[in-house]
PDB file of N, H, CA, C and O in Angstrom:
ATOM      1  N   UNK A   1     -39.284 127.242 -72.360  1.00  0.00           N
ATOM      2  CA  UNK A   1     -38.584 126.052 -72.824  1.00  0.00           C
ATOM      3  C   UNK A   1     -38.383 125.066 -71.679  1.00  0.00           C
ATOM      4  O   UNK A   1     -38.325 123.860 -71.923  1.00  0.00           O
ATOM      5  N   UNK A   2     -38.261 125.596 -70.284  1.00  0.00           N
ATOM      6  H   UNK A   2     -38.308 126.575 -70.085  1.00  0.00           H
ATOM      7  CA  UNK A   2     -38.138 124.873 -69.573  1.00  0.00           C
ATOM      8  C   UNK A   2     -39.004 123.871 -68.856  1.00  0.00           C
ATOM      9  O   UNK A   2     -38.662 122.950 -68.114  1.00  0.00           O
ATOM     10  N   UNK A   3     -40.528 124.360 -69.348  1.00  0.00           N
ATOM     11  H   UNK A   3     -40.806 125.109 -69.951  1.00  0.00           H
ATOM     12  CA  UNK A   3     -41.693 123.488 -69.271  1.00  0.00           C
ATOM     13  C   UNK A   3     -41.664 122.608 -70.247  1.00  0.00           C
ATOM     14  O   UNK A   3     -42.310 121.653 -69.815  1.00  0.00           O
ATOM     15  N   UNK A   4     -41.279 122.352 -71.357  1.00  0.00           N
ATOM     16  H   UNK A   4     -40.755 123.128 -71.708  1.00  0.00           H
ATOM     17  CA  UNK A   4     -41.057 121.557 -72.084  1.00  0.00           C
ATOM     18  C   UNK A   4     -39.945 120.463 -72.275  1.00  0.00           C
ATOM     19  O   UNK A   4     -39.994 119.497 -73.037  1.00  0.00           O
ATOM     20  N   UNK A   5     -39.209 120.723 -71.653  1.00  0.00           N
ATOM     21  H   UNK A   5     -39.169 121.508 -71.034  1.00  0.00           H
ATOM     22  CA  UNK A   5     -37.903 119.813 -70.948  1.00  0.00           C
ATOM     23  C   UNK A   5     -38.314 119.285 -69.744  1.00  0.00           C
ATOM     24  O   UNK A   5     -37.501 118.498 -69.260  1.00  0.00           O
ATOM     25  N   UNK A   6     -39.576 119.516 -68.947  1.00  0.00           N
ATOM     26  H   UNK A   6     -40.237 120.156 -69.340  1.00  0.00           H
ATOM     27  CA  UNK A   6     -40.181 118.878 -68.074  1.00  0.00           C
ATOM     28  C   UNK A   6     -40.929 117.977 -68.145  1.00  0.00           C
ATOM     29  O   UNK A   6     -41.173 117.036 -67.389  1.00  0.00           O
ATOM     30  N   UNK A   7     -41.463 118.408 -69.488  1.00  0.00           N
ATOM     31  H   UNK A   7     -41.266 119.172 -70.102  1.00  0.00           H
ATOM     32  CA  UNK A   7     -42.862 117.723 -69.688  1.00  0.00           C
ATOM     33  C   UNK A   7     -41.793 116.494 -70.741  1.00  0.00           C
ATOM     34  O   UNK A   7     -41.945 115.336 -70.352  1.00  0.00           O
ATOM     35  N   UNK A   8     -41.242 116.579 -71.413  1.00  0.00           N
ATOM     36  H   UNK A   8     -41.118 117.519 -71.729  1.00  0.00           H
ATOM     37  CA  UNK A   8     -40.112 115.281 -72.095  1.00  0.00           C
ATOM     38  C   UNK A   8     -39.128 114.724 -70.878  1.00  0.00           C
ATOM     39  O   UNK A   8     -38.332 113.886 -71.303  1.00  0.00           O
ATOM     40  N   UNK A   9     -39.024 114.963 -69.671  1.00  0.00           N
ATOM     41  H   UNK A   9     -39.670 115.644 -69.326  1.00  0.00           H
ATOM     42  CA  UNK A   9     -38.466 114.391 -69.095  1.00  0.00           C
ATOM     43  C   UNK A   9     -38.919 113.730 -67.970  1.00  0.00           C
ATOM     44  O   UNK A   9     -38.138 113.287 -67.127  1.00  0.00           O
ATOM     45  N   UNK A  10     -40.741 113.577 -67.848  1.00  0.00           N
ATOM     46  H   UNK A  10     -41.375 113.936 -68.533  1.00  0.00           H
ATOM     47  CA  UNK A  10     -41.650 112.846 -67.064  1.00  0.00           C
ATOM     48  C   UNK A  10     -41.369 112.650 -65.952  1.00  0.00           C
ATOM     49  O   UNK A  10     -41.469 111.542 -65.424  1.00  0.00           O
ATOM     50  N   UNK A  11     -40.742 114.241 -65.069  1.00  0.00           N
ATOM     51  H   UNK A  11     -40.660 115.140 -65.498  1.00  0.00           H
ATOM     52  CA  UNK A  11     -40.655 113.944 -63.588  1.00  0.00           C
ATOM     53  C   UNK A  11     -38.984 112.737 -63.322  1.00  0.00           C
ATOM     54  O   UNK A  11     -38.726 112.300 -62.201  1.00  0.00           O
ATOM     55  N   UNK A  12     -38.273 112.478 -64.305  1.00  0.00           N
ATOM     56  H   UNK A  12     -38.482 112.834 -65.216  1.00  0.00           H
ATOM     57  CA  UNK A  12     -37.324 111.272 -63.915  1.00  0.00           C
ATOM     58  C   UNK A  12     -37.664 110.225 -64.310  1.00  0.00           C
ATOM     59  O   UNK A  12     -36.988 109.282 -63.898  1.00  0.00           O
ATOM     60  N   UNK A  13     -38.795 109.908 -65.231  1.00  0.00           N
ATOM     61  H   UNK A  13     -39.344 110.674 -65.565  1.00  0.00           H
ATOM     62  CA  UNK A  13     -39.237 108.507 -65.265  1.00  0.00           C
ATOM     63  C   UNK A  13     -39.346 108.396 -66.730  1.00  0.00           C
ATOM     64  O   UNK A  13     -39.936 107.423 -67.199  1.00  0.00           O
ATOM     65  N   UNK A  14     -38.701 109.538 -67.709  1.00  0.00           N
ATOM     66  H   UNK A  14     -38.222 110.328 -67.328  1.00  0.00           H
ATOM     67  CA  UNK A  14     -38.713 109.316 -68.909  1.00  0.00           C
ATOM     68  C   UNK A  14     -37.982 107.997 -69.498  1.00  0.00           C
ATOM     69  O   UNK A  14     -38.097 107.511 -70.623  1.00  0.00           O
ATOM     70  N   UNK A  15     -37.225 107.578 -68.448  1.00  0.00           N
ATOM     71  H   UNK A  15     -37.131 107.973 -67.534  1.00  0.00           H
ATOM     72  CA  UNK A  15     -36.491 106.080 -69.712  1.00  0.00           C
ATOM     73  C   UNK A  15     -37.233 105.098 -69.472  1.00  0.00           C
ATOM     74  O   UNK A  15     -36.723 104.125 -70.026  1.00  0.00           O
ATOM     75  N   UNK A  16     -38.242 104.788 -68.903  1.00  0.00           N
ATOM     76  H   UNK A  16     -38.657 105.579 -68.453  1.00  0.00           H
ATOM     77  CA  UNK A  16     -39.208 103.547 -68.825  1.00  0.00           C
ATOM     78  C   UNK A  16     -40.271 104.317 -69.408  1.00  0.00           C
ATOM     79  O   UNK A  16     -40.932 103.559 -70.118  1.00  0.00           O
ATOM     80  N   UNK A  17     -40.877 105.859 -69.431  1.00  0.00           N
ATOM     81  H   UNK A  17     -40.340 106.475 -68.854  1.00  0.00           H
ATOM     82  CA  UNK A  17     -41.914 105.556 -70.261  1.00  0.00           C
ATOM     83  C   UNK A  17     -42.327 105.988 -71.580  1.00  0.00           C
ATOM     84  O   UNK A  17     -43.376 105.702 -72.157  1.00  0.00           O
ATOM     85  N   UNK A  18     -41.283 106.782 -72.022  1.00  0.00           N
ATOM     86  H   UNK A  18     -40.431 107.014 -71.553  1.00  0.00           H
ATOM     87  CA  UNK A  18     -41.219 106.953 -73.623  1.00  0.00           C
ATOM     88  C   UNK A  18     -40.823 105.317 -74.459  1.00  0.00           C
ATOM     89  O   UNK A  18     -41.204 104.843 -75.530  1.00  0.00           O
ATOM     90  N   UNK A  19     -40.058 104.891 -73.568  1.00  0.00           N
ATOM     91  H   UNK A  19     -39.748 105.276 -72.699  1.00  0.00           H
ATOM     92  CA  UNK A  19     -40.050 103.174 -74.230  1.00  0.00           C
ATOM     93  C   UNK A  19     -41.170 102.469 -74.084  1.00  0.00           C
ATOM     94  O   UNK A  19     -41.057 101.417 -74.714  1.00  0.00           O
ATOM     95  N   UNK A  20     -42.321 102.568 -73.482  1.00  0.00           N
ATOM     96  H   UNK A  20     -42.413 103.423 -72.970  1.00  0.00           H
ATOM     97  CA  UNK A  20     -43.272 102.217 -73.245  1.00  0.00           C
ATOM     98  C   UNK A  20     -44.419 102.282 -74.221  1.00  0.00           C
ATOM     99  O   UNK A  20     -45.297 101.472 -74.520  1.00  0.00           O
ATOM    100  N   UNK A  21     -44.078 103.733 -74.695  1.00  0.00           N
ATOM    101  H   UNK A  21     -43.365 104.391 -74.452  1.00  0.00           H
ATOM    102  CA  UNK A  21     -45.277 104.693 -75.690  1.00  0.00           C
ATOM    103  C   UNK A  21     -44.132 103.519 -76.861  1.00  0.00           C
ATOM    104  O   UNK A  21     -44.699 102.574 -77.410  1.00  0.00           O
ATOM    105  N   UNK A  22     -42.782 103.712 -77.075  1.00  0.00           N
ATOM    106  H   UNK A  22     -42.323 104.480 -76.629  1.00  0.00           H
ATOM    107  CA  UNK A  22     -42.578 103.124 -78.201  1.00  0.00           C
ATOM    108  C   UNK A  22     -43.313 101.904 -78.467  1.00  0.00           C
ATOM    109  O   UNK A  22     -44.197 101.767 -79.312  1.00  0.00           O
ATOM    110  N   UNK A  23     -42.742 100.791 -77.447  1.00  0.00           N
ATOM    111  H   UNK A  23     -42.023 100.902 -76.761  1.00  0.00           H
ATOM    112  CA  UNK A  23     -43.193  99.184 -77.520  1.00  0.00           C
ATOM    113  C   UNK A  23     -44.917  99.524 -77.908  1.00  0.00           C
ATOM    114  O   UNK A  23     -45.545  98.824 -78.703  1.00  0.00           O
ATOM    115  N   UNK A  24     -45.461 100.618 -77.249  1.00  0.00           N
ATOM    116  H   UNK A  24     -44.951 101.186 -76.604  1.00  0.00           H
ATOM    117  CA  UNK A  24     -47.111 100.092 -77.743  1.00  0.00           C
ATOM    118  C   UNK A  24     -47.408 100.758 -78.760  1.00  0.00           C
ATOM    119  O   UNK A  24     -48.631 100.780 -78.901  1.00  0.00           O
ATOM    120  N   UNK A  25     -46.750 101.435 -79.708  1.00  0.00           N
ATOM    121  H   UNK A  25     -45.757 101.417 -79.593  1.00  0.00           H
ATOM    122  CA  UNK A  25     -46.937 102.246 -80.973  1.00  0.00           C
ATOM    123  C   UNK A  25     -46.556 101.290 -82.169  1.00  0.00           C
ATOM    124  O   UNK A  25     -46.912 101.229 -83.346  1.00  0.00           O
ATOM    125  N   UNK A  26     -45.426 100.353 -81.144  1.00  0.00           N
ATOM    126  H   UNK A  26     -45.137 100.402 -80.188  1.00  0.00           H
ATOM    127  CA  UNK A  26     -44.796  99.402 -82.653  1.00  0.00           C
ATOM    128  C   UNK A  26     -45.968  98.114 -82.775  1.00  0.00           C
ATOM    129  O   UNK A  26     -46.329  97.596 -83.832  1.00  0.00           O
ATOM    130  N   UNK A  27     -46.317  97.856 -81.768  1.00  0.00           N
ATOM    131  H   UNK A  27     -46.024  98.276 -80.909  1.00  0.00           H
ATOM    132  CA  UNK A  27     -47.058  96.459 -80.977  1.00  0.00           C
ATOM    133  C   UNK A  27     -48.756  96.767 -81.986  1.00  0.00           C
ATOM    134  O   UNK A  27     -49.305  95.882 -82.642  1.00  0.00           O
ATOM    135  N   UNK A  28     -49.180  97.926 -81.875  1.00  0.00           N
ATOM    136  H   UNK A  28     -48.734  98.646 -81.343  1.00  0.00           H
ATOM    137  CA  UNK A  28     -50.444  98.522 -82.689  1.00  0.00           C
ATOM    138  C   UNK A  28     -49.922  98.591 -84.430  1.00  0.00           C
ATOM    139  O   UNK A  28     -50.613  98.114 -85.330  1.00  0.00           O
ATOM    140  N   UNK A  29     -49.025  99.051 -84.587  1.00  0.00           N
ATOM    141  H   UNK A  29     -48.464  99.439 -83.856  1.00  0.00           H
ATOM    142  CA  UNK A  29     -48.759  99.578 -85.573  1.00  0.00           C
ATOM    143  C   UNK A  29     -48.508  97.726 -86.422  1.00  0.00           C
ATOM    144  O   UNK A  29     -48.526  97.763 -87.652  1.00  0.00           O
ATOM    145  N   UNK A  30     -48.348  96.630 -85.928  1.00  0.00           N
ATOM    146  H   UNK A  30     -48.333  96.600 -84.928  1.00  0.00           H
ATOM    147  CA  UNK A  30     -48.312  95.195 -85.821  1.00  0.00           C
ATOM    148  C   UNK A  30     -49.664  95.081 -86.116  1.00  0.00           C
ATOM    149  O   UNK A  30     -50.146  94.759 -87.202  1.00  0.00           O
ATOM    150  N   UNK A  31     -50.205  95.342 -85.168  1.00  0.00           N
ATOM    151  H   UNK A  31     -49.814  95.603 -84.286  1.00  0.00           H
ATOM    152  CA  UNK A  31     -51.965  94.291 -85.123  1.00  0.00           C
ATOM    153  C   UNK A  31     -52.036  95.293 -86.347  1.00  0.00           C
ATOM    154  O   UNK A  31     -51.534  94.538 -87.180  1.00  0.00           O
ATOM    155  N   UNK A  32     -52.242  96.194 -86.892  1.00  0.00           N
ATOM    156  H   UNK A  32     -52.650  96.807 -86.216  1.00  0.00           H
ATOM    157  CA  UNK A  32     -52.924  97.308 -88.164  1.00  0.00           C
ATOM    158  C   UNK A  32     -52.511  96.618 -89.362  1.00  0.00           C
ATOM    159  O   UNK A  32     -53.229  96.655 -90.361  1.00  0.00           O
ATOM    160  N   UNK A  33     -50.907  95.701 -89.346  1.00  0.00           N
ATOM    161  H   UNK A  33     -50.323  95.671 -88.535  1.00  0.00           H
ATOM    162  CA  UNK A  33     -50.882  95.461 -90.874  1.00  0.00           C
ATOM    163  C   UNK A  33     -51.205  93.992 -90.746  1.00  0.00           C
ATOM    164  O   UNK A  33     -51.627  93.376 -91.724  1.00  0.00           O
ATOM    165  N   UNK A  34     -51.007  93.356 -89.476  1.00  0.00           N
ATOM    166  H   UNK A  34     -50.664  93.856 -88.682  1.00  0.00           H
ATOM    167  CA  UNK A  34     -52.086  91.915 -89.444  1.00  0.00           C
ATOM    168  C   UNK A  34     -53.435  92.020 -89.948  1.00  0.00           C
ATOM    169  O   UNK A  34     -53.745  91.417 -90.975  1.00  0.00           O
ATOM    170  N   UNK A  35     -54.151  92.633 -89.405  1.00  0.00           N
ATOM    171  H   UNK A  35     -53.900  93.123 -88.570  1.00  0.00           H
ATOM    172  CA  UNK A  35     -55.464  92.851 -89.798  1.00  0.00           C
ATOM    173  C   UNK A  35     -55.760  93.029 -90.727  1.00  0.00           C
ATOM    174  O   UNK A  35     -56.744  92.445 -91.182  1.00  0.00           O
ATOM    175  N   UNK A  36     -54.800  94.234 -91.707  1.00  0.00           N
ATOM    176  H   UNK A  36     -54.000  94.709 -91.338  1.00  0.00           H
ATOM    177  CA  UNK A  36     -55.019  94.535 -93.402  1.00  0.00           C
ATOM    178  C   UNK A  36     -54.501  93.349 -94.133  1.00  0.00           C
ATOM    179  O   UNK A  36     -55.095  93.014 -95.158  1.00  0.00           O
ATOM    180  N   UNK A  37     -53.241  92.525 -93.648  1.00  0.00           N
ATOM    181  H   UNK A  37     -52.758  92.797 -92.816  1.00  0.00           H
ATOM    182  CA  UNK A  37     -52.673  91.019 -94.481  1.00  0.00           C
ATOM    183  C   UNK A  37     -54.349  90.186 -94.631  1.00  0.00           C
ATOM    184  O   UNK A  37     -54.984  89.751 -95.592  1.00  0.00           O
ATOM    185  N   UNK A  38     -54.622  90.265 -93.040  1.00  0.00           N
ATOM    186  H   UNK A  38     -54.107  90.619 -92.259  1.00  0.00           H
ATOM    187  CA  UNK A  38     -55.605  89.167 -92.843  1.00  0.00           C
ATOM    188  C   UNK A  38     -57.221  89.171 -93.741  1.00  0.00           C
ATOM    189  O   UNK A  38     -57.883  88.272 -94.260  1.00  0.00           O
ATOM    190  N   UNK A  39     -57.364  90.285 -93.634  1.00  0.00           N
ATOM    191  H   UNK A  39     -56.826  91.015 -93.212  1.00  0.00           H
ATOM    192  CA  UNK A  39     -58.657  91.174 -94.525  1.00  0.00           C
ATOM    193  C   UNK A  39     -58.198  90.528 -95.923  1.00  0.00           C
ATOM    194  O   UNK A  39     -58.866  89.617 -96.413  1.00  0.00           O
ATOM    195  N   UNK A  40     -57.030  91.025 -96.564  1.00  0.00           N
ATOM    196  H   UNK A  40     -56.488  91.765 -96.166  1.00  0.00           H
ATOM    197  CA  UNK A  40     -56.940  90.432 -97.798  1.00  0.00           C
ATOM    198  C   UNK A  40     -57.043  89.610 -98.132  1.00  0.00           C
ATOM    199  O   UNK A  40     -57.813  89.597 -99.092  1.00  0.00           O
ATOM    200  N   UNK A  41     -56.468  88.267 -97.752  1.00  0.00           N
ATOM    201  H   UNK A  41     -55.843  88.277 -96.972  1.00  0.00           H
ATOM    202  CA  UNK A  41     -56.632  87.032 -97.451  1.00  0.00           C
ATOM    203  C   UNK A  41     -57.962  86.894 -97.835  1.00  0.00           C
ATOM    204  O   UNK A  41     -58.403  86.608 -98.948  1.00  0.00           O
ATOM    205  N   UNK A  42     -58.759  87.208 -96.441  1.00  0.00           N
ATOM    206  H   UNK A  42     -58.400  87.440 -95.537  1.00  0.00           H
ATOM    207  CA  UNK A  42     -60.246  86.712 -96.840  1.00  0.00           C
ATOM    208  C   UNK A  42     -61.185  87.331 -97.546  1.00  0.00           C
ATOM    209  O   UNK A  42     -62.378  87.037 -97.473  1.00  0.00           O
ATOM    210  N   UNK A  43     -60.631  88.377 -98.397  1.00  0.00           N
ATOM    211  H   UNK A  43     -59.661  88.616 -98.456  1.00  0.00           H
ATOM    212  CA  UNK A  43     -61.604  89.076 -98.933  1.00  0.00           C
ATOM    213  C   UNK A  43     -60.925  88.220-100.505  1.00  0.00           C
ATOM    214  O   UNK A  43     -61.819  88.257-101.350  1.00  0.00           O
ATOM    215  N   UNK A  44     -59.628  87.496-101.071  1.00  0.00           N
ATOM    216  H   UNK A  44     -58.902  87.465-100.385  1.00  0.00           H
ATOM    217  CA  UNK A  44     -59.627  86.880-102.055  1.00  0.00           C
ATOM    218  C   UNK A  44     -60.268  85.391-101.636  1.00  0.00           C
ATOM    219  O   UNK A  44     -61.334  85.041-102.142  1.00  0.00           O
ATOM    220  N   UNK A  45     -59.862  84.897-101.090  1.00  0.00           N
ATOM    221  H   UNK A  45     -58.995  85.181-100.679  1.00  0.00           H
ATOM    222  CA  UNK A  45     -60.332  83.595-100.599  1.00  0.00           C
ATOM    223  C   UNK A  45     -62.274  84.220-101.015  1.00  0.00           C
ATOM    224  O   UNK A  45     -62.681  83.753-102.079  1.00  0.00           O
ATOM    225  N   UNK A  46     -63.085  84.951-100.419  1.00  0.00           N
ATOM    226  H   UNK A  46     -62.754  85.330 -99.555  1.00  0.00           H
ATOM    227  CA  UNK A  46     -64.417  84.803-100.817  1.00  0.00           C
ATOM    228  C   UNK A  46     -64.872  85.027-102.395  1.00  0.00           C
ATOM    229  O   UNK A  46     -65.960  84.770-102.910  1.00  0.00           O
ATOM    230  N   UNK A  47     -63.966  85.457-102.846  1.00  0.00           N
ATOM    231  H   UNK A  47     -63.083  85.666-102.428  1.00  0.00           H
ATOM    232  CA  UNK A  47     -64.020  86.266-104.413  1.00  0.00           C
ATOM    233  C   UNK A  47     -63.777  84.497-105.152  1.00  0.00           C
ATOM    234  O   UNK A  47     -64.519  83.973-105.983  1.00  0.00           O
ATOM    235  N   UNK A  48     -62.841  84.039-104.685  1.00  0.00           N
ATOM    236  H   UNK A  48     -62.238  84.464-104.009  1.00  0.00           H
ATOM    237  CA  UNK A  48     -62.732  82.554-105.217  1.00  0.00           C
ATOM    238  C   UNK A  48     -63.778  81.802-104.973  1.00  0.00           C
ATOM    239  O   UNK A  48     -64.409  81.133-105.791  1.00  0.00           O
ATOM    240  N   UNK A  49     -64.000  81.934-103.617  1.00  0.00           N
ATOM    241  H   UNK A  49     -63.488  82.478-102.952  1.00  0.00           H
ATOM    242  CA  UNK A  49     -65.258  81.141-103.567  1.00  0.00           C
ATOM    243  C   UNK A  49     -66.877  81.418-104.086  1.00  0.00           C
ATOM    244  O   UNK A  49     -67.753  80.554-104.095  1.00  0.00           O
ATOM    245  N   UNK A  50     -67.010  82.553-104.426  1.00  0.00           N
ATOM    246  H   UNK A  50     -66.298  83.256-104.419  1.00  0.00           H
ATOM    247  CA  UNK A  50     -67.743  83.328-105.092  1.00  0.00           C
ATOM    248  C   UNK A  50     -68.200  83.232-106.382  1.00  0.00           C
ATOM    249  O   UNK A  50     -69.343  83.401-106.808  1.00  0.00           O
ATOM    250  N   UNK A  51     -66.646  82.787-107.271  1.00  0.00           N
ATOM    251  H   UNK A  51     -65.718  82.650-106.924  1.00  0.00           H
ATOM    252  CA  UNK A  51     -66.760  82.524-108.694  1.00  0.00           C
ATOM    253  C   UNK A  51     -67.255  80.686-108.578  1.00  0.00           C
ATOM    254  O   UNK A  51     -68.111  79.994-109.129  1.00  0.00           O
ATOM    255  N   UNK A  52     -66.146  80.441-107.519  1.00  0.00           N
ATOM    256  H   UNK A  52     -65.451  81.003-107.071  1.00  0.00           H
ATOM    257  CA  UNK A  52     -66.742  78.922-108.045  1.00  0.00           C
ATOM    258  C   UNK A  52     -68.544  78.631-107.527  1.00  0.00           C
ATOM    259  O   UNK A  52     -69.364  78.024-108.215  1.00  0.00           O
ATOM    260  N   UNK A  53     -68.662  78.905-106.920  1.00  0.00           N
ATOM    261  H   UNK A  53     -67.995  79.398-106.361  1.00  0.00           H
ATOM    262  CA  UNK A  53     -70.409  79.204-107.176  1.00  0.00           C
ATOM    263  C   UNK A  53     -70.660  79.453-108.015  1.00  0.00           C
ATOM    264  O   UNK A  53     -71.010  78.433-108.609  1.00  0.00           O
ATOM    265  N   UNK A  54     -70.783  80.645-108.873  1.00  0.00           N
ATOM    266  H   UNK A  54     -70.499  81.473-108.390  1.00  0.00           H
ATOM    267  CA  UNK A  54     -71.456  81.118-109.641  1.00  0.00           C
ATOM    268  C   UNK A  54     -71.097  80.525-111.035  1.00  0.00           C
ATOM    269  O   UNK A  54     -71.874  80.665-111.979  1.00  0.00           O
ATOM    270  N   UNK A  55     -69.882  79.842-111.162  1.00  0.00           N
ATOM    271  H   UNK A  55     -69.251  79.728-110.394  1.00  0.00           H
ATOM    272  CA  UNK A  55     -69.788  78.829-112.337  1.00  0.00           C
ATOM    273  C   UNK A  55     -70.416  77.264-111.600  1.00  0.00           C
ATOM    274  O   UNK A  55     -69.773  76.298-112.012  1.00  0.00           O
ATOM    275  N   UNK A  56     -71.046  77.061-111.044  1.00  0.00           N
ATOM    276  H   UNK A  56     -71.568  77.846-110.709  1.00  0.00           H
ATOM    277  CA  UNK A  56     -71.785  75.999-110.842  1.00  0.00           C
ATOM    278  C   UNK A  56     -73.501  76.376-111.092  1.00  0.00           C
ATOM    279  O   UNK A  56     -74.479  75.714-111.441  1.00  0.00           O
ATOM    280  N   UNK A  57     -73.282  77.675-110.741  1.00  0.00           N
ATOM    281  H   UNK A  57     -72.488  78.212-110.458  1.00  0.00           H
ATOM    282  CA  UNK A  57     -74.531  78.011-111.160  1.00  0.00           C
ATOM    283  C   UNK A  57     -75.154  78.171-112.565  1.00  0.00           C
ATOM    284  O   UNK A  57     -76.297  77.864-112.903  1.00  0.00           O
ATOM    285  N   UNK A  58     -73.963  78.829-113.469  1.00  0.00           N
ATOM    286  H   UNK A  58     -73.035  79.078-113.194  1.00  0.00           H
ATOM    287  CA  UNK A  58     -74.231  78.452-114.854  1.00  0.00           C
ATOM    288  C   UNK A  58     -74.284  77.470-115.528  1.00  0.00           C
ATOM    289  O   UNK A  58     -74.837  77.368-116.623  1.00  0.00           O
ATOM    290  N   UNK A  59     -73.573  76.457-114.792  1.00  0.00           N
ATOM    291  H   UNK A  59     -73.124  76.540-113.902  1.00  0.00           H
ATOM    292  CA  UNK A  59     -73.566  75.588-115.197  1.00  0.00           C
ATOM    293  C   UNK A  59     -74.842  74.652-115.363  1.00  0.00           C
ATOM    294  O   UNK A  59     -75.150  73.874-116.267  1.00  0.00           O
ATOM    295  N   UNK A  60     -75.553  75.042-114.026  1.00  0.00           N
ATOM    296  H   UNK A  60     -75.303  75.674-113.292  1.00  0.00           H
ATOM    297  CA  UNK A  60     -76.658  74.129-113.797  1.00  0.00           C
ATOM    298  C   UNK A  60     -77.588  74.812-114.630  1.00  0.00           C
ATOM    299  O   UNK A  60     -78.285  74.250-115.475  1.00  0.00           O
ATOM    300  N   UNK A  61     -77.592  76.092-114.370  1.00  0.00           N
ATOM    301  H   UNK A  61     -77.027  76.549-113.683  1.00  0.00           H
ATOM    302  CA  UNK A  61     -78.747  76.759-115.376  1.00  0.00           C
ATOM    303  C   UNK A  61     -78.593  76.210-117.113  1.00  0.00           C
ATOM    304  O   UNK A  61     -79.610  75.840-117.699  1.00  0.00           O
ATOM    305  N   UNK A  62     -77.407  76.211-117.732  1.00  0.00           N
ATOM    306  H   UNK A  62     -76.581  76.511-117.256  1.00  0.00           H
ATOM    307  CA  UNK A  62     -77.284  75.758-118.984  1.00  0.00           C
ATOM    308  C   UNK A  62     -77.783  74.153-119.068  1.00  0.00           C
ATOM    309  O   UNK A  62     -78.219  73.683-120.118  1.00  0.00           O
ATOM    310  N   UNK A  63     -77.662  73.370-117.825  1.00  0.00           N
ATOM    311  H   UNK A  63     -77.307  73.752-116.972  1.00  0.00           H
ATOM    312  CA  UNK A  63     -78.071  72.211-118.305  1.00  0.00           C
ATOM    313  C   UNK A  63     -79.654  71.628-117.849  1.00  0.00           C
ATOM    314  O   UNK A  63     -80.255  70.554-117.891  1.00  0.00           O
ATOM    315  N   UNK A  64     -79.914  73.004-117.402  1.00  0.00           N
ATOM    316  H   UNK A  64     -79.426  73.876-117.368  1.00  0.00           H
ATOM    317  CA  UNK A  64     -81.774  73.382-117.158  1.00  0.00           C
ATOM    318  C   UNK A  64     -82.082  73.463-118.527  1.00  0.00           C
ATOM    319  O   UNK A  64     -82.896  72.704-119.052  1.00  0.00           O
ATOM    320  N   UNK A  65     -81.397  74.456-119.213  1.00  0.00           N
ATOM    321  H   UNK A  65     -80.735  75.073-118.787  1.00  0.00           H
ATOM    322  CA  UNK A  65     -81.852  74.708-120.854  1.00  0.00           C
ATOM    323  C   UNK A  65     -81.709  73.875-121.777  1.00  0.00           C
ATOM    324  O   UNK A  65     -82.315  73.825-122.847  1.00  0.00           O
ATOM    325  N   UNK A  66     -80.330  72.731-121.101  1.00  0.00           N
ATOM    326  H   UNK A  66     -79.838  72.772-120.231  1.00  0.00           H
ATOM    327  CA  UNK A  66     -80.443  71.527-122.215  1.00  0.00           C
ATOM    328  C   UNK A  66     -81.287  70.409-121.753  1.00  0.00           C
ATOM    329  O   UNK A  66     -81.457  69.342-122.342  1.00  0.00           O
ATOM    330  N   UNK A  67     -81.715  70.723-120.806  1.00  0.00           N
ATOM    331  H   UNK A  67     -81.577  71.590-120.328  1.00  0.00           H
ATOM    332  CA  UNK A  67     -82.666  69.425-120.380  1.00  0.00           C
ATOM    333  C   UNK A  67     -81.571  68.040-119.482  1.00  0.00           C
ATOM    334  O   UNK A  67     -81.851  66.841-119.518  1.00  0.00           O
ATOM    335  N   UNK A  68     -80.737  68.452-118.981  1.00  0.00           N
ATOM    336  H   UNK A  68     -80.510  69.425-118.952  1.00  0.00           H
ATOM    337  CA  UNK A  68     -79.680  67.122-118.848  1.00  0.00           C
ATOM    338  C   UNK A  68     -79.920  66.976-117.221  1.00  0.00           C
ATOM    339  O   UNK A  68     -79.853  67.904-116.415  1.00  0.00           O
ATOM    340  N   UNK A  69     -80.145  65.926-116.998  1.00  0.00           N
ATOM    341  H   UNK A  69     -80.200  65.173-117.654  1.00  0.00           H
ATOM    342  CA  UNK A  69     -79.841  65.811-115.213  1.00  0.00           C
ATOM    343  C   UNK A  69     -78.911  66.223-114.196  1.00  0.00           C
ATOM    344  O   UNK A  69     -77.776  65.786-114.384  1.00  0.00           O
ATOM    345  N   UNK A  70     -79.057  66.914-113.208  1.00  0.00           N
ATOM    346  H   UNK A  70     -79.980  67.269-113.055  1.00  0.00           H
ATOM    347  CA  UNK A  70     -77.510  67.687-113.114  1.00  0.00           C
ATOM    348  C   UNK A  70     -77.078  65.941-111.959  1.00  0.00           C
ATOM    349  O   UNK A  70     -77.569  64.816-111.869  1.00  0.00           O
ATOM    350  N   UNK A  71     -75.895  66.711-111.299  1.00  0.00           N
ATOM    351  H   UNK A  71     -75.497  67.625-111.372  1.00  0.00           H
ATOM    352  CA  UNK A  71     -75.030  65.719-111.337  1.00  0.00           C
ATOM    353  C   UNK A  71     -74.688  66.073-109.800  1.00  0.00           C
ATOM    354  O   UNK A  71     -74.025  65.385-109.023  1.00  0.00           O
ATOM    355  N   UNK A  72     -75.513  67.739-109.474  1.00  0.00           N
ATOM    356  H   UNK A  72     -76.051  68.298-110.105  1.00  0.00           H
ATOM    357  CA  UNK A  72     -74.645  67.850-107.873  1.00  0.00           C
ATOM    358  C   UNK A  72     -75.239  67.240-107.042  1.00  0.00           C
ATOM    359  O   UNK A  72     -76.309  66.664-107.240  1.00  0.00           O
ATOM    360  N   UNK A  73     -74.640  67.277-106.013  1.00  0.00           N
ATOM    361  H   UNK A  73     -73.771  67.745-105.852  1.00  0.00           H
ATOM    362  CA  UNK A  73     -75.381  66.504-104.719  1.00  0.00           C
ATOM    363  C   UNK A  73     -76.049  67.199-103.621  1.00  0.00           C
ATOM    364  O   UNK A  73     -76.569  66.557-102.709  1.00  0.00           O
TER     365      UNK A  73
END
């Protein structure tokens, strides 16, 4: 037990560096749900942009079948 009260008490230097392991566990554990917010974001943002394509695309195709001039630029 007493190797283990050594090894948690880092030689004397446990109060600067278990706060250390904290700040960079919370600091990661930060960038992980940025990254998953941010992912979402752009994974709806392309799904939007995705549809509105593809309703321009029907669109144009239906007015291939009616014969009408399209209109995009």
């Amino acid at each position: 037990m007493d190797a283990l009260g050594d090894f948690f008490g880092m030689g004397g230097y446990a109060g600067f560096i278990w706060p250390s392991y904290a700040v960079t566990a919370v600091v990661l554990g930060g960038l992980v749900v940025a990254s998953v917010r941010s992912l979402r974001a752009r994974e709806a943002e392309l799904q939007s942009l995705q549809a509105a394509v593809g309703s321009r695309r029907a669109a144009a195709r239906s007015r291939d079948l009616v014969g009408e001039p399209a209109n995009d630029p």
